[in-house]
C-alpha positions as CSV (number, residue, x, y, z in Angstrom):
1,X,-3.1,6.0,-48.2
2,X,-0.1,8.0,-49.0
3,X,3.3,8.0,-47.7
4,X,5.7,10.4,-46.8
5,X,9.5,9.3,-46.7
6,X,11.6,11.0,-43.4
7,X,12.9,13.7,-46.3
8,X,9.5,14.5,-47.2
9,X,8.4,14.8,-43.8
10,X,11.1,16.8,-42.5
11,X,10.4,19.4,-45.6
12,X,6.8,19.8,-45.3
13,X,7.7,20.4,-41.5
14,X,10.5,22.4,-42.1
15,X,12.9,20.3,-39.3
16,X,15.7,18.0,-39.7
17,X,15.9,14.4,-40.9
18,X,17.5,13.5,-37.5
19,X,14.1,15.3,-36.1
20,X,11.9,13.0,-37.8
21,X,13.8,10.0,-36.8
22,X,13.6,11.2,-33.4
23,X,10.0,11.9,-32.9
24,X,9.0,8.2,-34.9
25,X,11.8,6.8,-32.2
26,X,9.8,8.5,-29.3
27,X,6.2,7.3,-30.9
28,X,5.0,11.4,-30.8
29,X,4.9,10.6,-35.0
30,X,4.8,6.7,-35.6
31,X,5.5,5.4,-38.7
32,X,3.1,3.6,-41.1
33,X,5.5,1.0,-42.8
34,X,9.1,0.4,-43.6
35,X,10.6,1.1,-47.0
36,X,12.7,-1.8,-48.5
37,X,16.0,-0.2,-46.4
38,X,14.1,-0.6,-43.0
39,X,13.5,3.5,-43.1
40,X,10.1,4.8,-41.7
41,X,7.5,6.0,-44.1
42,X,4.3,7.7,-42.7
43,X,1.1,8.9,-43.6
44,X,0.3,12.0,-45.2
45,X,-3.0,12.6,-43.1
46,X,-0.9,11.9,-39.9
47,X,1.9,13.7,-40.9
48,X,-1.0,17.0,-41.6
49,X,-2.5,16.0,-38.2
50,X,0.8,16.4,-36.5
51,X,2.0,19.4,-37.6
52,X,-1.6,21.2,-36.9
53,X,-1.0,20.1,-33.3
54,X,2.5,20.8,-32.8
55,X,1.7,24.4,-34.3
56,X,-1.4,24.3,-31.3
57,X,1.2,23.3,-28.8
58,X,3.5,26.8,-29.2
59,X,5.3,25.1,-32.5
60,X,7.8,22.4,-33.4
């Protein structure tokens, strides 16, 4: 398993931190674990999954 940190997500998404925080706050992107700071870190293959969808749904 491989996880992202909410920089790395919002790069390979091409949003803002304040974005990923939002949509792990809303559950549309949840997060796998907490770092030592209490930050959320996801999963790659989630992360992938998401973005496929958003990009389904007319984009993010």
């Amino acid at each position: 398993m491989s996880l992202m940190t909410v920089d790395q997500v919002a790069e390979y998404l091409g949003v803002q931190n304040v974005r990923v925080e939002r949509l792990e706050r809303e559950s549309l992107l949840p997060s796998a674990d907490k770092d030592a700071d209490g930050n959320p870190l996801f999963e790659k293959v989630a992360v992938e999954k998401y973005k496929v969808l958003a990009e389904r749904l007319g984009g993010l």
